[in-house]
C-alpha positions as CSV (number, residue, x, y, z in Angstrom):
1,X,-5.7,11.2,-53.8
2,X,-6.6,9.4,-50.4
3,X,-9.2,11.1,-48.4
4,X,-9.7,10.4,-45.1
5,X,-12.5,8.0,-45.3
6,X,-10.1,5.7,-47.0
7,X,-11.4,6.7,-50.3
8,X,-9.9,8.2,-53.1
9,X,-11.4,10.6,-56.5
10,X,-10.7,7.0,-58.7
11,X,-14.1,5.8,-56.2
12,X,-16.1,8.5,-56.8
13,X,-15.7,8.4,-60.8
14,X,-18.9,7.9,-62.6
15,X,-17.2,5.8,-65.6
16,X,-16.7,3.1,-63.0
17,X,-20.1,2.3,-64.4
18,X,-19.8,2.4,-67.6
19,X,-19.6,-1.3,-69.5
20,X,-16.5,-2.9,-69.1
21,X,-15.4,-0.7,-66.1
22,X,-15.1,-2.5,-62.8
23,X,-18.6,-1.7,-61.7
24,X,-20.4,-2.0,-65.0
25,X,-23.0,-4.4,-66.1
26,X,-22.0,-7.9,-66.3
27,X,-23.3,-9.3,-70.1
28,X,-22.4,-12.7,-69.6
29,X,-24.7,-14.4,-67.3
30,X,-21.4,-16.7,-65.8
31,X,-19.1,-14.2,-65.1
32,X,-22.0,-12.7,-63.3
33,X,-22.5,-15.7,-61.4
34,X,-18.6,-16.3,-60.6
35,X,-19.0,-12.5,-59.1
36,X,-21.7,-13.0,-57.2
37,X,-20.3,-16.8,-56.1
38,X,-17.1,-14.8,-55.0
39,X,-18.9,-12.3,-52.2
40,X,-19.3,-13.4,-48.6
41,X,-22.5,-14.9,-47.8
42,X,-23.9,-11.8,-46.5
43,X,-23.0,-10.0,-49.5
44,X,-24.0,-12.8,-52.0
45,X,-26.8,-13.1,-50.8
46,X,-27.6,-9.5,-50.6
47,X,-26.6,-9.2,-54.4
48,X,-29.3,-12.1,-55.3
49,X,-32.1,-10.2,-53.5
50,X,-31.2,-6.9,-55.4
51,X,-30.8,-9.3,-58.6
52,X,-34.3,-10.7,-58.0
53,X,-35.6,-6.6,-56.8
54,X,-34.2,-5.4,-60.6
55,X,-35.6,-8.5,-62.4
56,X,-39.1,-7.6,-61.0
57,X,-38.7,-4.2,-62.0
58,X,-38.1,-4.8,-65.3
59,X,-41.0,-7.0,-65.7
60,X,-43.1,-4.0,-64.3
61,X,-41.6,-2.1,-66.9
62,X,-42.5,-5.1,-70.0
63,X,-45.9,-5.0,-68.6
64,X,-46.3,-1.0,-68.6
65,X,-47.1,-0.9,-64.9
66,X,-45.8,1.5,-62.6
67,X,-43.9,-0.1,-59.2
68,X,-45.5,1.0,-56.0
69,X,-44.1,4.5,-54.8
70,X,-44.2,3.3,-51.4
71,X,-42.0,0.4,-52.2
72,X,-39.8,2.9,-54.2
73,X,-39.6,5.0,-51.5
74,X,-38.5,2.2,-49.0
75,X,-35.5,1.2,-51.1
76,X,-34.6,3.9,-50.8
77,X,-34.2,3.9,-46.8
78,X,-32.8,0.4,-47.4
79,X,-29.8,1.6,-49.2
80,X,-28.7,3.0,-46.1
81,X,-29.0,0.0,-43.8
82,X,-26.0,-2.6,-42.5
83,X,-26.0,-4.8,-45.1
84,X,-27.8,-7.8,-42.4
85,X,-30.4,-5.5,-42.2
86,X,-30.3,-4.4,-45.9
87,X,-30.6,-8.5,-46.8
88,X,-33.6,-8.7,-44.6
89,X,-35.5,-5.8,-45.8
90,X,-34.7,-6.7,-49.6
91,X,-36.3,-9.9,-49.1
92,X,-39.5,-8.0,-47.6
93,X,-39.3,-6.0,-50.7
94,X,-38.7,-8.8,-53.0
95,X,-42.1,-10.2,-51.3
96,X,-44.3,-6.5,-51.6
97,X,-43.4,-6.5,-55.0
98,X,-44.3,-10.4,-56.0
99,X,-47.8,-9.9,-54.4
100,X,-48.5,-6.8,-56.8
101,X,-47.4,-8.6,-59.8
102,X,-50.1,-7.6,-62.2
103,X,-52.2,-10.7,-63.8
104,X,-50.7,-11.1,-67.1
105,X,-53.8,-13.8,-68.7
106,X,-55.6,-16.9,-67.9
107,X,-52.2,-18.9,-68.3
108,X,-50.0,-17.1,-66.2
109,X,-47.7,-19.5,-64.5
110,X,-46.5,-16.6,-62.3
111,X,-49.7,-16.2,-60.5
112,X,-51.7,-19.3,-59.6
């Protein structure tokens, strides 16, 4: 059923998500790529940033440390930008969230 946004119900299903659906995760690391290597330049770029943003998140989560709720919090407002503006302020992100990367040992090669 169209709506007048353009949208229709099949949009707003949550199984849209699910693996194999159209908007699930991606397992293989080249059809990833090929997605990503399909978008306009705005929007691939975008999707590296928020690739980068989850990737930093879940080594927060391997280390057992919490992400800054103020950075949480700025996603948030983020999500809601023009995606020009949403690309800038992902890489802002990106950078918050490198410079609390927690010391992982005398050999890190992350932090030097």
């Amino acid at each position: 059923m169209q709506k007048k946004d353009g949208s229709n119900d099949k949009d707003l299903r949550v199984d849209r998500f699910e693996p194999g659906a159209d908007l699930g995760p991606i397992e293989d690391r080249q059809e990833y790529e090929n997605r990503v290597n399909a978008l306009p330049d705005n929007e691939r770029q975008l999707a590296q940033e928020l690739s980068r943003f989850a990737d930093l998140c879940q080594y927060f989560e391997r280390e057992k440390v919490d992400v800054p709720a103020e950075i949480i919090e700025e996603l948030g407002r983020t999500a809601r930008l023009p995606i020009a503006r949403r690309l800038e302020a992902m890489k802002k992100l990106n950078q918050r969230l490198m410079e609390c990367l927690p010391d992982v040992g005398d050999d890190s090669r992350i932090r030097q």
